[in-house]
C-alpha positions in Angstrom: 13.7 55.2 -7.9 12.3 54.7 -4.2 14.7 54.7 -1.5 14.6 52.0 1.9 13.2 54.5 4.1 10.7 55.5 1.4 9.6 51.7 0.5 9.9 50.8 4.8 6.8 53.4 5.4 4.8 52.1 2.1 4.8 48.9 2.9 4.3 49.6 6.9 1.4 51.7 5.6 0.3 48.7 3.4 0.4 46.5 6.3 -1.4 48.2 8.6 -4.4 48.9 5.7 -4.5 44.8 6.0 -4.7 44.3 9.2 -7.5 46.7 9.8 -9.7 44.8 7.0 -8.8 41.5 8.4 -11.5 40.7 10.6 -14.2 42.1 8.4 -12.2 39.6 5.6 -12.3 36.8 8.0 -15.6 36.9 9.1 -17.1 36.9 5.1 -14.7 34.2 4.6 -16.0 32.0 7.2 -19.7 33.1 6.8 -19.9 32.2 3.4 -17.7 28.2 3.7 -18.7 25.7 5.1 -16.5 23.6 7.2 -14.5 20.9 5.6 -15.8 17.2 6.2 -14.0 14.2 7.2 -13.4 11.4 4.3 -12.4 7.7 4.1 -9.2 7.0 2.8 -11.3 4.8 0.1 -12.4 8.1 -1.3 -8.3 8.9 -2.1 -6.7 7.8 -5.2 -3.3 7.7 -6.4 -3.1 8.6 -10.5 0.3 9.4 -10.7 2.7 7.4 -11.9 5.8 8.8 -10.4 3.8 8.7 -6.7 2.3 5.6 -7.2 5.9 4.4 -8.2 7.4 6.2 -4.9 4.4 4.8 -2.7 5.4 1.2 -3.3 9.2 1.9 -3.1 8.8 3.7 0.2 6.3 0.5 1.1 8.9 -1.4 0.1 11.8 -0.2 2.8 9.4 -0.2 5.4 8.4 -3.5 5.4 11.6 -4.8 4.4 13.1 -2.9 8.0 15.2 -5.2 10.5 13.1 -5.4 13.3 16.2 -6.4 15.3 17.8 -3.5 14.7 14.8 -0.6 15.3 14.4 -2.2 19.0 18.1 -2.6 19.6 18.5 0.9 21.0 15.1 0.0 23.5 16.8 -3.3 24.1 20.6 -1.8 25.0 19.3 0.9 27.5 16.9 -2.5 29.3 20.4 -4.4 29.2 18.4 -7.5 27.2 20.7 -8.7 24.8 19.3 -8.5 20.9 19.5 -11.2 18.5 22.4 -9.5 16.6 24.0 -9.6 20.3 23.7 -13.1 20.4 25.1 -13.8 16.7 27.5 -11.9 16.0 29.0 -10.3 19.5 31.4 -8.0 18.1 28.8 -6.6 15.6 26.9 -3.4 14.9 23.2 -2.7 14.5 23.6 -2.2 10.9 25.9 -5.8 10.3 29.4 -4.1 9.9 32.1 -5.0 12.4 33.1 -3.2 15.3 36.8 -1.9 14.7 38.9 -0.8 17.2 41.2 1.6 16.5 44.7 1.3 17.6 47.5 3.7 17.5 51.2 2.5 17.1 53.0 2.1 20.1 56.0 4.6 20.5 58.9 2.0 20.5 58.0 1.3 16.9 
């Protein structure tokens, strides 16, 4: 069995053997590749059906987003009142009411 200290200098030994060939690596490496080229995004298709099924659910959500309620927070720091403002006053962003919490008053 190796011990901690035993494995600690193996691998620091290891480590250093890499580093040393790492340039000479790197530079066959990037000698023999070329560099990648750019393409269309006609040239990617989706053959999955679990992805395919994921791509239009997350299409879906986006284009079924409140655009009311992604520019409320741009709208409350301008001071401009939103549309949800103007409808329902003592609403949220999201279309639940605003509760107020009250505590009990001592005498009860």
């Amino acid at each position: 069995m190796i011990s901690r200290r035993e494995f600690a200098k193996l691998s620091g030994a290891a480590a250093g053997a890499a580093v040393c060939r790492l340039p000479r690596a790197l530079a066959e490496y990037s000698s023999s590749n070329s560099p990648l080229l750019e393409f269309g995004y006609s040239d990617v298709s989706i053959i999955s059906d679990l992805h395919e099924a994921q791509l239009r659910e997350t299409h879906d959500v986006l284009m079924n987003l409140s655009e009311d309620s992604l520019l409320k927070p741009f709208r409350t720091t301008t001071g401009t009142k939103t549309m949800l403002d103007l409808l329902l006053p003592r609403r949220l962003a999201n279309g639940f009411p605003l509760w107020r919490v009250t505590t009990p008053s001592p005498g009860r």
